[in-house]
N, C-alpha and C positions, 0 to 999 in steps of 0.2 A: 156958140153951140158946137156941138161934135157929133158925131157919130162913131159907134163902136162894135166893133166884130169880133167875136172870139170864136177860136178854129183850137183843134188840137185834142177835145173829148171823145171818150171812147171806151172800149172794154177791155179792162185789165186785170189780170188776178192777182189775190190779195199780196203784197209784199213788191208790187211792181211799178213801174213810174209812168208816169205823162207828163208832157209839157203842154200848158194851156198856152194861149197865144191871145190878146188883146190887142186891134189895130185900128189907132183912130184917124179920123178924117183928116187932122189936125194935127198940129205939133204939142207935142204935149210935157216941153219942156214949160210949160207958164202954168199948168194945169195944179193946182192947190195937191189934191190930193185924188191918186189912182187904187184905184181898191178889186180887190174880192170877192167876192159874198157866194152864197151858196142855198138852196133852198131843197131839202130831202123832200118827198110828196107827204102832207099832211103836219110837216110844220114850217116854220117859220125861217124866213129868209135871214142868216145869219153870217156876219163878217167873216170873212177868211184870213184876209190878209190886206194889208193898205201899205200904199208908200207915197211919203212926202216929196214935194216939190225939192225942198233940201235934202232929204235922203234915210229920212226916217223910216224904219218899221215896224209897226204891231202885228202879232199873231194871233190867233183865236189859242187856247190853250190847248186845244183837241190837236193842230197840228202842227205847233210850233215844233220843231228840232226835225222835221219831214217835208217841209212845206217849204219855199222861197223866192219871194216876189222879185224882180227886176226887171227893169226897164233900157230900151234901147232908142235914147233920141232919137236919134239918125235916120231910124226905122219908125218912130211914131208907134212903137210899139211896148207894151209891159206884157211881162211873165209871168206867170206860175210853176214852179217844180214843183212837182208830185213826188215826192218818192216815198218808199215804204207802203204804200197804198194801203187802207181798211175796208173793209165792205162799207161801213158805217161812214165812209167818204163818199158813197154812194149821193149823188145828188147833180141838178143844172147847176153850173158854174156860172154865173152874170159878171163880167168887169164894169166896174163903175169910175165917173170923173165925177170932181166935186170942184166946179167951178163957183159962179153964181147962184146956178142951177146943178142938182144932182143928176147925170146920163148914165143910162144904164145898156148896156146889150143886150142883144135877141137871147142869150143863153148859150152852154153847150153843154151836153149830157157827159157824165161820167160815170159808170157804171166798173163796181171792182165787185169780183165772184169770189163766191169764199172757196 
């Protein structure tokens, strides 16, 4: 089991960055696969971004070439760059691990003003 906290959401105008921050309980060098996801109000909770135990990454097509996950063993920690920001990123940020079981985090808001 793990536990996961993201920190680093906030209010930014359009064209501008954030770093989200992921920190688990855990080491999360054994961890399958570290991920993204994102949920606007009214729909559906949708991948952002994932990174493999090996070093793999998929992007959602909405922010691949703005978007970039990484991770910091040492720290127990995985990232998200934001950059280029859209309103339409507007949305809770959750980090997920995909051990046995699927963990997810409390959330953090992002909010970008056009």
């Amino acid at each position: 089991q793990v536990q996961l906290v993201e920190s680093g959401g906030g209010l930014v105008q359009a064209g501008g960055s954030l770093r989200l921050s992921c920190t688990a309980s855990r080491s999360i060098s054994s961890i399958n696969i570290m991920g993204w996801y994102r949920q606007a109000p009214g729909k559906q909770r949708e991948l952002v971004a994932e990174l493999t135990r090996l070093g793999s990454t998929n992007y959602a097509d909405s922010v691949k070439g703005r978007f970039t996950i990484s991770r910091d063993n040492a720290k127990n920690t995985v990232y998200l760059q934001m950059n280029s920001l859209k309103p339409e990123d507007t949305a809770v940020y959750y980090c997920n691990a995909a051990m046995n079981y699927v963990y997810w985090g409390q959330g953090t808001q992002v909010t970008v003003s056009s």
